[in-house]
C-alpha positions in Angstrom: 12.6 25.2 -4.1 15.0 22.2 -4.1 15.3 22.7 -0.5 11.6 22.0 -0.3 11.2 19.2 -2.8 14.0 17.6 0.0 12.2 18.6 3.2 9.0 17.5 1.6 10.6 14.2 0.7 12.1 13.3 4.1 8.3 14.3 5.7 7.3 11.3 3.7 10.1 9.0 5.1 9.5 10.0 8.9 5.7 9.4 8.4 6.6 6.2 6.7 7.2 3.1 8.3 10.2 2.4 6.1 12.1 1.7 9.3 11.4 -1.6 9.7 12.9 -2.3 6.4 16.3 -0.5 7.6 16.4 -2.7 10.4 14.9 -5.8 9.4 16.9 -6.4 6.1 20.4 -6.1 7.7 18.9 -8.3 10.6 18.4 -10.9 8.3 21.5 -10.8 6.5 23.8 -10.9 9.5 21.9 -14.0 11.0 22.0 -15.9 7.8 25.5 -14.8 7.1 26.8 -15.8 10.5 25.0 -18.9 10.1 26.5 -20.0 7.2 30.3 -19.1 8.2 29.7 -21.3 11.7 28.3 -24.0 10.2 31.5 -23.7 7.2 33.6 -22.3 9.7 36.9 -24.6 8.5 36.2 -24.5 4.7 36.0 -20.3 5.0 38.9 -20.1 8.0 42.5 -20.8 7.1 45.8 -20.4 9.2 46.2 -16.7 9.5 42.9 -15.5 8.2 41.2 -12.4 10.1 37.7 -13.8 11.0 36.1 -10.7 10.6 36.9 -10.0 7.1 36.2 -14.1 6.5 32.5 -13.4 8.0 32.3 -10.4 6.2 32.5 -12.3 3.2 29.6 -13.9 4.0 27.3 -10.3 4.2 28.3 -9.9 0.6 27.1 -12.7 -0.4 23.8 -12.6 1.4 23.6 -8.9 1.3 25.4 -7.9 -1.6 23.7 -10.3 -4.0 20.1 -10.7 -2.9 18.7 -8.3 -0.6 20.7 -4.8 -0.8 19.4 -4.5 -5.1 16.0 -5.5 -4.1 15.9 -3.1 -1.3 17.3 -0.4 -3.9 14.2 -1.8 -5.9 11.7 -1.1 -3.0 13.5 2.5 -1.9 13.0 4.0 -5.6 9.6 3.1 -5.9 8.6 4.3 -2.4 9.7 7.7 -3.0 7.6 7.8 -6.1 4.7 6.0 -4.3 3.3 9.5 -3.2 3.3 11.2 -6.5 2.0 7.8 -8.6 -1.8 8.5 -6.9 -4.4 10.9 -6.8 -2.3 13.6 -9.4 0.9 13.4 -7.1 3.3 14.6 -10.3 1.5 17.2 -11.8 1.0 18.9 -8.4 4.4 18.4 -7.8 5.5 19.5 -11.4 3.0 22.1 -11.6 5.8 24.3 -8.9 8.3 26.4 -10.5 11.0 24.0 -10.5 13.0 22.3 -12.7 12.5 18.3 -13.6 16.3 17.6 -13.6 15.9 18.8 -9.7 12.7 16.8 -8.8 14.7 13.7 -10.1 18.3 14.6 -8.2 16.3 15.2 -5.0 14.5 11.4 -5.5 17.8 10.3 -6.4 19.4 11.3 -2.8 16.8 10.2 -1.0 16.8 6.8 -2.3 20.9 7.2 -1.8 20.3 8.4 2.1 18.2 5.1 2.8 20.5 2.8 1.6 23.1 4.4 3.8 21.1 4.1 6.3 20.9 0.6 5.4 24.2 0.4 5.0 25.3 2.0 8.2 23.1 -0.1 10.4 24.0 -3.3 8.5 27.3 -2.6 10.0 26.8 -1.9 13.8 24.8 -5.2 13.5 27.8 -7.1 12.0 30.1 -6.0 14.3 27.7 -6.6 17.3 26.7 -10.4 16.4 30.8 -10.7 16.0 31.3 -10.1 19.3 28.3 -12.5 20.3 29.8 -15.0 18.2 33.1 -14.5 19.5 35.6 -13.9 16.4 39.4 -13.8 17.3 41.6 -11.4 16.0 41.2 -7.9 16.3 38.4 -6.1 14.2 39.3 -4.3 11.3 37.0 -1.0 11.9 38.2 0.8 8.9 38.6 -2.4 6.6 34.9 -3.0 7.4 33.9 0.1 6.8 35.6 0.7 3.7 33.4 -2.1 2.4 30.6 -0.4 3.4 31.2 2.7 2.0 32.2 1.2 -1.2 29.3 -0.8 -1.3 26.9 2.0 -1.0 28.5 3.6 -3.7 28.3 0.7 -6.3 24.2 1.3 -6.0 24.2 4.7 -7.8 23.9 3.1 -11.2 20.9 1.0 -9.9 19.6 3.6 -7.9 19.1 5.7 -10.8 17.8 2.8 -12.8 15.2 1.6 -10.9 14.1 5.5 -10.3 13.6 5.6 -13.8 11.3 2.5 -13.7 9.5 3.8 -10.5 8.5 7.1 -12.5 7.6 5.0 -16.0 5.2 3.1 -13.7 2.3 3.5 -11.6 2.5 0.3 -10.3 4.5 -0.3 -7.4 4.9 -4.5 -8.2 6.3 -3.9 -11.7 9.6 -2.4 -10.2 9.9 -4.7 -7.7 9.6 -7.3 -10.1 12.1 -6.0 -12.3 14.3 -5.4 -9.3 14.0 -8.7 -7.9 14.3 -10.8 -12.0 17.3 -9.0 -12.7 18.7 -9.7 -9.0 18.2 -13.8 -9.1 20.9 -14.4 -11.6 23.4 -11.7 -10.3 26.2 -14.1 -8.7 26.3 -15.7 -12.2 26.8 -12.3 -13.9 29.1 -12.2 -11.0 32.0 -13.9 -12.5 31.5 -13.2 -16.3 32.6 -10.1 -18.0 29.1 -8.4 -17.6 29.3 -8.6 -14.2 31.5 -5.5 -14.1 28.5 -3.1 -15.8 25.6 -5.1 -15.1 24.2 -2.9 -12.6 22.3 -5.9 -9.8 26.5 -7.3 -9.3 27.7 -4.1 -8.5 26.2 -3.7 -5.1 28.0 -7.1 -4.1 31.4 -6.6 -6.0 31.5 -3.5 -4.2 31.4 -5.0 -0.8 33.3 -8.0 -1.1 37.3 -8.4 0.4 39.6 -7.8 -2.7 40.9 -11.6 -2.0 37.1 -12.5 -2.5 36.1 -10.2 -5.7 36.3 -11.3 -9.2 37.2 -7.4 -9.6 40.6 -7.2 -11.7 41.4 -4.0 -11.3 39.6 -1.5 -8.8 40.7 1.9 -11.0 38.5 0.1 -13.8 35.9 -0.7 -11.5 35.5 2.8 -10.2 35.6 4.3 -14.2 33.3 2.0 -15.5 30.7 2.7 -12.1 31.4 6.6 -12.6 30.6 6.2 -16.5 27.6 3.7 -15.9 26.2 6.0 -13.2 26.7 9.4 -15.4 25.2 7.6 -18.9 22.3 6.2 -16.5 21.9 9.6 -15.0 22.1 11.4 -18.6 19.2 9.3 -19.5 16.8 9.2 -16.7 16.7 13.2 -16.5 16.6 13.2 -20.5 13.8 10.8 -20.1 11.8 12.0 -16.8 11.8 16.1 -18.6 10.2 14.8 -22.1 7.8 12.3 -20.5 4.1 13.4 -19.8 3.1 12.4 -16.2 -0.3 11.6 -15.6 
């Protein structure tokens, strides 16, 4: 049954036009990123920085703080989109299958697309950094670390803007939520509450360690792992005693 409630979930995405979103979102970022480190290119370059890593800082900020929470925001409430109208949950709910399940599956499906996200936010970045030229050699695994790490720092939000998807019918309210709570992140940024507040993470996660207000990355990680589990804990606690309509 879990195997179904997945193949039944990415139906809905390859019928979707979510695509554009993938492609689009990244697109901008890169353009506005490389924008911004040309027209600042002597305040961000100094003797022997790797440009790369310098324009990668950029994508963080663009990325990280702004667009990649929101698009977490749009993700969870599109995969409950389906279920929100004409009876979708108790249909779905009505199969023998656990709740804990129906909300893991959503869960990896909102994970997949911001890999995919993720993944094509960095073939652009390193294309547009051979259009624009940047000297030294690129860092491939640097890069991707940051990626990777990034895409990890969602979970917590992931799950916590699945939980507002389910609460609401709506499919504004979450993104309102998402995009309220993701205005003021870079000031969160660089206060204590930046490390658990769940809109930063995305960004501290893919910034250059030189870059990051992160003090210590083994804290980081605990703190992510305990945010994610406690967030988890509730949202399946939550989604198994609610009554969906």
């Amino acid at each position: 049954m879990l195997k179904n409630i997945l193949a039944a979930e990415r139906l809905k995405l390859k019928r979707s036009k979510m695509w554009v979103l993938y492609v689009l979102a990244p697109f901008i970022s890169v353009i506005l990123a490389y924008t911004n480190f040309r027209n600042n290119y002597k305040l961000f370059v100094q003797p022997g920085d790797n440009e790369w890593v310098e324009a990668w800082t950029q994508i963080a900020v663009f990325m990280g703080s702004f667009v990649l929470p929101i698009l977490v925001g749009i993700y969870a409430a599109f995969v409950c989109r389906g279920e929100h109208v004409g009876g979708g949950w108790k249909q779905l709910l009505a199969q023998p299958v656990l709740r804990s399940r129906v909300f893991f599956v959503k869960s990896v499906m909102v994970a997949m697309m911001v890999g995919v996200t993720m993944s094509i936010l960095c073939i652009l970045f390193i294309l547009f950094g051979f259009l624009n030229g940047l000297k030294g050699g690129l860092p491939f695994f640097t890069i991707l670390g940051y990626v990777v790490q990034g895409s990890i720092a969602c979970l917590p939000l992931i799950v916590l803007q699945l939980i507002i998807s389910i609460r609401y019918k709506t499919f504004g309210i979450p993104l309102a939520v998402s995009i309220g709570f993701t205005l003021p992140s870079i000031l969160a940024a660089n206060t204590p509450l930046g490390q658990i507040y769940p809109w930063t993470l995305p960004m501290l996660g893919m910034s250059p360690p030189d870059e990051s207000p992160i003090d210590s990355y083994p804290l980081f990680y605990s703190v992510l792992i305990v945010l994610f589990v406690l967030v988890t804990a509730f949202g399946v606690r939550n989604f198994s005693r609610r009554d969906m309509i």
